[in-house]
C-alpha angles and dihedrals in degrees: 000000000000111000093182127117105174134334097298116038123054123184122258117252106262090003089120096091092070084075086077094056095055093038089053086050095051096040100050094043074053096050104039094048106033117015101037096058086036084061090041097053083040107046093020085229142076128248123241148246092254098039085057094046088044092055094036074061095046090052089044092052085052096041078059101045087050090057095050087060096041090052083045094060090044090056097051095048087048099053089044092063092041093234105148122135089003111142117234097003118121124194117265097241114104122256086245094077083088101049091080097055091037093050087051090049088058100047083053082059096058086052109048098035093067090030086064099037087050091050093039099052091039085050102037118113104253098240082067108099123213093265087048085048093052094036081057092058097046089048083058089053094047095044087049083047100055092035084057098056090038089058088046077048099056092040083055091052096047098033118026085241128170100043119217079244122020094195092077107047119103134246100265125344129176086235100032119031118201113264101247082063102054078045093052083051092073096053092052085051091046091067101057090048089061104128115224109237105250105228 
């Protein structure tokens, strides 16, 4: 893709990720400020840990679903231009095409963070101290974390994907599928991981 703005910056190679940082801060200043007691005067009662982290889900499934169609419209221009396999060329689509999807991701993030440290510390046994509670959330990342890249694992081993080079892949193979689709597969996921409110 095009990382340049202007004749004189361009954008740092895998750089793009920072978007979510900045995204998470402003999101969370939004919703603690302003949506939160908008809910409040609205509802008379406040939401709760696992309706956040539901929501934060629900963000996440759409920030996917953003990027499938962002990688859609990558690949296309890239196969309209026939473009696949040719050394130093980028597709001639900005860099900005994944703020969208990335901001969405971090204000997912300011969900979901506060959302787990609320229902880890409610749910947590009384003998846990603050540090064990927060230990506890950030267990639950990491092991998210490592469950993620052993499912990617598993696709690679069943399905050659990712490619070394996903530009040249093709659209659908029995063997490769295209990239969007392996994006439009988390969503799917998300919504079987949707946690029942418990009355």
């Amino acid at each position: 893709m095009d990382r340049s703005l202007g004749d004189y910056f361009t954008v740092p190679a895998g750089s793009g990720s920072v978007v979510t940082f900045p995204a998470t801060a402003i999101f969370l200043s939004l919703l603690d400020r302003r949506l939160l007691p908008l809910r409040y005067c609205l509802a008379e009662h406040v939401s709760t840990p696992l309706q956040r982290i539901s929501l934060g889900q629900v963000l996440d499934a759409a920030a996917m679903a953003a990027s499938a169609l962002v990688e859609r419209r990558r690949s296309a221009v890239l196969h309209a231009h026939h473009a696949e396999g040719r050394a130093g060329w980028f597709v001639p689509m900005s860099t900005l095409w994944v703020v969208l999807p990335l901001a969405m991701t971090g204000a997912a993030e300011a969900l979901h963070f506060p959302g787990q440290v609320a229902s880890t510390t409610r749910h947590s046994p009384s003998r846990y101290g603050a540090w064990q509670q927060l230990a506890m959330v950030w267990r639950i990342i990491a092991t998210g974390f490592y469950l993620s890249t052993a499912v990617v694992g598993l696709i690679r081993g069943a399905t050659n994907w990712p490619p070394d080079n996903i530009d040249t892949s093709s659209r659908c193979q029995l063997d490769c599928c295209a990239r969007d689709d392996q994006l439009w597969m988390i969503p799917n996921r998300c919504k079987a991981l949707q946690v029942p409110e418990s009355s």
